[in-house]
N, C-alpha and C positions, 0 to 999 in steps of 0.2 A: 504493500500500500504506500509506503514511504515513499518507494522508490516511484511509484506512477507518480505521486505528489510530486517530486522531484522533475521527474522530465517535465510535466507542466507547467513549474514554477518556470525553469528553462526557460522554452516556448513562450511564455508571457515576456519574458525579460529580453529574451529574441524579436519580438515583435513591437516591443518598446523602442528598444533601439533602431529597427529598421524605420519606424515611423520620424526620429527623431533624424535619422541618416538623410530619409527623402523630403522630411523639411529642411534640410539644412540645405538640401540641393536646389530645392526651389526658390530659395531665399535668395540666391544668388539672385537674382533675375527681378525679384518684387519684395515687397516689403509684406511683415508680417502681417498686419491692420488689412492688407489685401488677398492672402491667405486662405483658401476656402480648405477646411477637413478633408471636403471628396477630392480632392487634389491630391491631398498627401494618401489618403487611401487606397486613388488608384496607383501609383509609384508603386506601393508595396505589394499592392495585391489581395487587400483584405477588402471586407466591407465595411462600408462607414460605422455600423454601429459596433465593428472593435476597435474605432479609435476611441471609443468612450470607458470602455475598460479599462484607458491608461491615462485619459486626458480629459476633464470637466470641456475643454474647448481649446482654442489655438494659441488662447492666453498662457493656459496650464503650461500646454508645450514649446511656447517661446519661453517663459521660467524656468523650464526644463533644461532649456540649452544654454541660454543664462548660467544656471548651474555647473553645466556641462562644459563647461567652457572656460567659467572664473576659478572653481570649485579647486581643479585641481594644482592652482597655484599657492591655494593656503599652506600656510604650513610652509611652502617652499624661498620663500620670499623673508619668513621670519627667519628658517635655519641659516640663509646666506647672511641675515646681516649677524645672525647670534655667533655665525662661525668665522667669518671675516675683520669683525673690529670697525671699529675709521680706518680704515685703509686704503690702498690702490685696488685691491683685491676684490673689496666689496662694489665698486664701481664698476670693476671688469667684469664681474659673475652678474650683478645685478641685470645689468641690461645686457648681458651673455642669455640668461633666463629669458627674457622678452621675445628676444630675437628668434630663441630656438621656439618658442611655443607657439609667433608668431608664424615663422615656418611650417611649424608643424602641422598649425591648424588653421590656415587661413581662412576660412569659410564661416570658421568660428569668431575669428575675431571683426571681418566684416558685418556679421551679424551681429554682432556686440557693438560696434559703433557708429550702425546705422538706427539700431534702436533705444540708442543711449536719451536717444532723442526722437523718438518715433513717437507713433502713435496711439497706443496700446499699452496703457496706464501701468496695469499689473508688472508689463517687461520692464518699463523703466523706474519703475520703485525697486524691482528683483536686482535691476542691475547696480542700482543710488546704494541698497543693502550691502550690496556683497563687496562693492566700494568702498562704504563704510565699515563692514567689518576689515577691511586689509589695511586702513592709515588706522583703527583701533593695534591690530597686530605690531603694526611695523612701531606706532608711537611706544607700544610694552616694552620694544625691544629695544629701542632707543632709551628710551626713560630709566631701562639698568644699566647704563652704557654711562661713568665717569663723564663724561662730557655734557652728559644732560643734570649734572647737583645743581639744586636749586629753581630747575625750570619746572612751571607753571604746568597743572595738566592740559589747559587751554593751549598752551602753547605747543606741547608734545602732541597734542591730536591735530594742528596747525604744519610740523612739521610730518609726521607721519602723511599728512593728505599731498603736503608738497611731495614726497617721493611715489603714492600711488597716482595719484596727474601727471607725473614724470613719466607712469609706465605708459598710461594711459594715449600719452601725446607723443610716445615711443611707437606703442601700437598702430596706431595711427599712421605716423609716418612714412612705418615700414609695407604696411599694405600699400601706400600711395608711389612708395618710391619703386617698390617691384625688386627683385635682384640682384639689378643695375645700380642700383642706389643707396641697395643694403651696408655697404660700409660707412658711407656718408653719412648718411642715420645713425650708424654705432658709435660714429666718431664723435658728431654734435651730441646725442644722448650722453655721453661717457662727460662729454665739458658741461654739459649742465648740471649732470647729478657734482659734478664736481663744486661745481658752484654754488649750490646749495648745500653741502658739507662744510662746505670754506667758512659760509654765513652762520652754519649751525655755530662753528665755534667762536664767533663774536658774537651772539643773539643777544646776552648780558653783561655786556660791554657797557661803561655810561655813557650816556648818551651826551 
């Protein structure tokens, strides 16, 4: 019995991802707010009413890739700064990370920064969240770091939000610039985060 249970869970979890695959395929092309279910249903080959086994609507399923997308930078983004210091190291792996996920997953992060700003409520709170949780992360990680005695929490979640807008506009970038332009991108992203490091450590300077 287990075991039937088992293949089924499978098959469900197969059939999620395939749904989330052939929207992400379509996304290229339109935007989600434009989006019909029978669309992504025909792609996969199901019928409309099992997208509803896995998605209340197309909102659920842009959230979904939202997830899918930011999700597995958590975590990764704290251990570089907890493992690197203020250093040159952490500037070269920081946007080392960007670049490769950026590569990796292009479709993903097109769809992440076209509906950063789109139209369909739920995706752009999903995405404002998961935003906000990475400058909560990165400011933790900073805020145990010698460099940050005596700074303000306000301020820690200030400069936390500067280095996740850094990815952000890194992101960005590198979708725009293509291949061709990928070093250029690495090079300007590497002198800003620098520059923002530089300013960290005068923020308590008098003024």
């Amino acid at each position: 019995m287990s075991h039937t249970v088992g293949i089924r869970q499978a098959q469900k979890l197969k059939t999620r991802q395939a749904l989330l695959d052939a929207a992400l395929a379509l996304l290229e092309h339109q935007s989600l707010s434009s989006l019909g279910l029978r669309e992504v249903t025909r792609a996969v080959g199901v019928a409309p009413t099992a997208f509803y086994r896995h998605f209340d609507g197309t909102a659920a399923l842009g959230v979904a890739l939202v997830e899918e997308t930011l999700g597995s930078l958590h975590g990764m983004i704290g251990a570089i700064l907890a493992e690197t210091g203020d250093t040159e190291e952490r500037l070269d792996r920081s946007v080392e990370l960007i670049a490769r996920h950026v590569a990796d997953q292009p479709a993903h992060f097109r769809f992440i920064a076209r509906e950063q700003h789109g139209g369909v409520g739920r995706v752009r709170d999903a995405i404002a969240t998961q935003l906000r949780l990475f400058a909560e992360e990165v400011a933790g990680v900073l805020g145990a770091e010698p460099e940050s005695t005596g700074w303000e929490r306000d301020d820690l979640l200030m400069l936390g939000g500067l280095y996740v807008d850094h990815m952000v506009l890194t992101a960005s970038a590198l979708l725009d610039a293509g291949a061709e332009g990928e070093q250029e991108v690495v090079r300007v992203a590497r002198r800003r985060l620098r520059l923002v490091t530089l300013g960290r450590t005068h923020w308590l300077d008098a003024p």
